[in-house]
C-alpha positions in Angstrom: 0.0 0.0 0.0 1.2 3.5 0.1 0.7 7.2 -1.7 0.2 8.0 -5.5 0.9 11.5 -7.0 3.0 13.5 -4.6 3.5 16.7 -6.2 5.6 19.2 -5.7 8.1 22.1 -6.5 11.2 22.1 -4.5 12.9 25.6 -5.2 16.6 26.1 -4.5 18.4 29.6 -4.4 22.2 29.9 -4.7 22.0 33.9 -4.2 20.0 35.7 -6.9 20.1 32.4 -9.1 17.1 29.8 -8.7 17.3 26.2 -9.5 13.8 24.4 -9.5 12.7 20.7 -9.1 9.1 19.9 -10.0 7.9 16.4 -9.0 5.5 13.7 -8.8 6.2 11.0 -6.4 4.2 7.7 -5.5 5.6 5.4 -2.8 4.5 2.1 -1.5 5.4 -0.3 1.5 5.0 -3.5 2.3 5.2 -4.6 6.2 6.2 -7.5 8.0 2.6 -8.9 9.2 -0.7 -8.5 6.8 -2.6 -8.3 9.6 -4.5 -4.9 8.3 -5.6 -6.8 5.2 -6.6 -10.2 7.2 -7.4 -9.0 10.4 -8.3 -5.3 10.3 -5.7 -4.4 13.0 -3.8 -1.0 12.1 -0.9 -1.1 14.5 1.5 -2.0 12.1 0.4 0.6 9.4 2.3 3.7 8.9 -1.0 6.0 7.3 -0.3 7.1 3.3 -0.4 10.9 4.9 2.1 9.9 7.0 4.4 8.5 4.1 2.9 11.8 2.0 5.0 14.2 4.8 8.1 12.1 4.6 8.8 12.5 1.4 8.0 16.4 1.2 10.3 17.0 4.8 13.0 14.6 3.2 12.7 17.0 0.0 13.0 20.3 2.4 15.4 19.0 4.4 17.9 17.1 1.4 16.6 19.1 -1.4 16.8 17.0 -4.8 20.5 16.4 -6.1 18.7 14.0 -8.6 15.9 12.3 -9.4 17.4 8.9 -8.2 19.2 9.8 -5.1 16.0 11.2 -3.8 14.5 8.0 -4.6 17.0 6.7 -2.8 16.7 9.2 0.2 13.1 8.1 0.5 13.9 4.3 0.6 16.7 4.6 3.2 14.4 6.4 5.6 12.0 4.2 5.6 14.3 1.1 5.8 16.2 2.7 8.4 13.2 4.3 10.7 10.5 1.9 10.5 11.2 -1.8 12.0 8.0 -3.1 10.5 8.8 -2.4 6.5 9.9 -5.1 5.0 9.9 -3.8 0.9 9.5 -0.2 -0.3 9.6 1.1 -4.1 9.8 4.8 -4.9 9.0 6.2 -8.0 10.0 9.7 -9.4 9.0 11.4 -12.4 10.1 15.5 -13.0 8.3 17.9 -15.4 10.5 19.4 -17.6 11.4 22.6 -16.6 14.5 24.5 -18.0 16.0 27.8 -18.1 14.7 31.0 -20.0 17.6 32.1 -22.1 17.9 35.8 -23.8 20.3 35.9 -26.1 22.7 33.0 -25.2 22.5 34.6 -21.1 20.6 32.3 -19.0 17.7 33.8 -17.1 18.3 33.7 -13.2 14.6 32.6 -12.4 12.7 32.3 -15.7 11.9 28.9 -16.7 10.1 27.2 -19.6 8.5 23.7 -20.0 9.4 22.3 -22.8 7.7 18.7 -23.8 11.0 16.6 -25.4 10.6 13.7 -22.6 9.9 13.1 -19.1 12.6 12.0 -17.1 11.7 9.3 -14.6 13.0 6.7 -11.8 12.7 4.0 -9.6 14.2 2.8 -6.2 13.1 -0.5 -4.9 15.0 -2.3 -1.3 13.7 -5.5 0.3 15.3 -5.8 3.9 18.6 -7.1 3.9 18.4 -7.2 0.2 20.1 -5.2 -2.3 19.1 -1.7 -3.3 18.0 -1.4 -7.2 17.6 1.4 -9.0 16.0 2.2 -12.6 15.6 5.5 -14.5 14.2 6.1 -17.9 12.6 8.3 -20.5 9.3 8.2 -21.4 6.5 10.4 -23.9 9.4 11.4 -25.9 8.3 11.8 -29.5 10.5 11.1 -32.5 10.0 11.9 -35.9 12.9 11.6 -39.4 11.1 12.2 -43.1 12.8 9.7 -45.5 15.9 7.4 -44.5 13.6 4.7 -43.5 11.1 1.8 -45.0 9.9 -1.8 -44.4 9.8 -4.3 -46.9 10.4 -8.2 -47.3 7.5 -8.8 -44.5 5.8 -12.0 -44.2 2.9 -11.6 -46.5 -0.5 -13.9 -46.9 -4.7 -13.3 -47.9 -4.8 -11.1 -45.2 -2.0 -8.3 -46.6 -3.0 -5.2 -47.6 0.2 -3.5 -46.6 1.8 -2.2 -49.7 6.0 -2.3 -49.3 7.8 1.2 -48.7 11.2 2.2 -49.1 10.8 5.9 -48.5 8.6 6.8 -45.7 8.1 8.9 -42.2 9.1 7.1 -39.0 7.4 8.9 -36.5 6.8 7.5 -32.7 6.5 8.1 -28.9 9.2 6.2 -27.2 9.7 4.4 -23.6 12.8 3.6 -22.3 13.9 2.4 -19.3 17.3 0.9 -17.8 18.7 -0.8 -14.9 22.0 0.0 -12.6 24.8 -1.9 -11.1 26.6 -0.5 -8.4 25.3 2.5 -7.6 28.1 4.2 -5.1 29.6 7.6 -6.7 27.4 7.9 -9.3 26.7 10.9 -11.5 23.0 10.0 -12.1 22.2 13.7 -14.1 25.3 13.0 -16.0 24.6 9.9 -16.9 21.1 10.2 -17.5 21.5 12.7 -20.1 24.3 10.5 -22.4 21.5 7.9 -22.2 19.6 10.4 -23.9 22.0 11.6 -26.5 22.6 8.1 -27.5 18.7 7.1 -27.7 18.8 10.5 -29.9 22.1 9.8 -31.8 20.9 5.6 -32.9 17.5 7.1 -34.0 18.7 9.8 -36.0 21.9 8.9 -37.5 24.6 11.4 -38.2 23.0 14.8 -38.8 24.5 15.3 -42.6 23.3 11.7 -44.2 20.7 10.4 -41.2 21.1 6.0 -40.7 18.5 3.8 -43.0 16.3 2.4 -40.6 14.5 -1.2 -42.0 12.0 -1.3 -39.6 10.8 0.1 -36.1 12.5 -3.0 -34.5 15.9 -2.1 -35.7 15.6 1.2 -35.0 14.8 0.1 -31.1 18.0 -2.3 -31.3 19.8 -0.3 -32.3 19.3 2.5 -29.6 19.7 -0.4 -27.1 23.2 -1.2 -28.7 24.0 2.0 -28.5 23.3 2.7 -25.0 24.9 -0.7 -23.8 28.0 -0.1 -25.6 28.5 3.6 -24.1 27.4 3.1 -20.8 28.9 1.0 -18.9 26.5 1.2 -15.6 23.5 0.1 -17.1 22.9 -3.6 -17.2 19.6 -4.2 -18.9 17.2 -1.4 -20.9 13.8 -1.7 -22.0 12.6 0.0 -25.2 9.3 0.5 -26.2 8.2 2.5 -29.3 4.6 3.3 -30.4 4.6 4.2 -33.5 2.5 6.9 -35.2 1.9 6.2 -39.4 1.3 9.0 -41.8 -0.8 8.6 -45.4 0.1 10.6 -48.2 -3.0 13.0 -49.3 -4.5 12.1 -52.6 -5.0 15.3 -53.6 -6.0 14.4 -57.6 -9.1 16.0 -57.0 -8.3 19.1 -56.1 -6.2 19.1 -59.6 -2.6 18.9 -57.3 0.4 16.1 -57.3 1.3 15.5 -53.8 4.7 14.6 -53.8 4.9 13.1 -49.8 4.4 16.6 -48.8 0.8 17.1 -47.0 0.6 13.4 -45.2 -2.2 13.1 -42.5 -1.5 11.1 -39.4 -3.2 7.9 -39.0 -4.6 8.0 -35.1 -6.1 4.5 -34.7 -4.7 1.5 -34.2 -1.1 2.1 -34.4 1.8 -0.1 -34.0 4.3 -0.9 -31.0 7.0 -2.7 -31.2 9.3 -2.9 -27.7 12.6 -5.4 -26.4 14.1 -5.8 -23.2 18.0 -6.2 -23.7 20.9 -7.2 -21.4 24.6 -8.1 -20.7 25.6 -11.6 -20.5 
């Protein structure tokens, strides 16, 4: 049991400069006896608006170095205060704020949100078991015009599906990785290469882009990627939904639409995802 949707805004002033943290937290308990559930006694049961505070006086009182080490924070306080909790898992997601620039100067306490993905995490800890921790990247939407296609597909009675060599891959993509050790660990900075690298496999250099075959590629790919560059995760998840766009016949308005007005196709769409890992 525990408490969904924590939200808050943890603001942080070095002088005239302000740094802001906006969060949603839910965190959830399990106890040693499930004597609430079986026998209605409460003496055991720490109450959800008790778990609520915690988290928002650990925020006050440790502010939010990262998303995972307040994760972290949360789980260590209620391994280390409460004898009765046997399991807790934390998770934290952050709205994207960031900083109004003018000009190339960055504004001391002007921020924007900007919608390119929403940086997330997770810190789980059994007693006496080891602490595990998980971040990701999720509703972040990805779009390249030509330099991809699917063809060679399994085909029967049932395909309509015409073969394409040239087309839009568009989709909203999930991702989300595992840790090893976790001691001394630059969780922002790492966090962010995972990014560039998810960016960097789906793209493909910026002059020539990377032909992509199919959406499952494209999500090995980025999984290759990240494994190869970073070193601390151990096993990544990718999921990507993918969004289809029809050319516009456009005949009848007396116009040749060369792939350049396309409408979106809402429903159904496709997902593909993997789960990968080192040996």
């Amino acid at each position: 049991y525990g408490k969904n949707t924590i939200k808050f805004l943890r603001l942080h002033r070095e002088g005239k400069t302000h740094f802001v943290k906006e969060v949603e937290v839910c965190t959830h308990l399990r106890l040693t006896s499930p004597q609430e559930y079986l026998e209605g006694h409460n003496s055991l049961v720490i109450p959800t608006d008790t778990i609520k505070n915690i988290v928002l006086v650990l925020a006050k009182k440790n502010g939010i170095p990262s998303l995972e080490q307040f994760a972290i924070d949360i789980c260590n306080h209620f391994m280390t205060t409460f004898c009765q909790v046997v399991y807790v898992k934390t998770y934290v997601q952050e709205v994207p704020w960031q900083r109004l620039h003018e000009n190339g100067v960055p504004h001391i306490h002007s921020f924007i949100c900007v919608p390119d993905g929403i940086r997330f995490c997770e810190a789980e800890q059994c007693r006496n078991g080891p602490l595990v921790v998980f971040a990701g990247i999720k509703d972040l939407k990805l779009m390249k015009t030509t330099q991809s296609g699917f063809e060679g597909f399994y085909k029967n009675e049932h395909t309509t599906l015409p073969e394409r060599h040239d087309r839009i891959l568009c989709g909203e993509l999930f991702c989300k990785w595992s840790y090893g050790e976790c001691k001394d660990f630059d969780f922002d900075c790492t966090w962010k290469k995972i990014r560039e690298c998810i960016l960097e496999a789906f793209s493909g250099p910026p002059d020539c882009g990377e032909y992509s075959p199919s959406y499952q590629k494209t999500v090995n790919c980025i999984q290759m990627l990240v494994l190869s560059k970073v070193s601390q995760v151990q096993v990544i998840e990718v999921v990507l939904n993918n969004t289809f766009y029809n050319v516009l016949d456009m005949k009848n308005l007396g116009l040749t639409n060369d792939k350049e007005v396309l409408i979106p196709v809402e429903a159904p769409y496709g997902s593909c995802a993997c789960t990968l890992g080192r040996k």
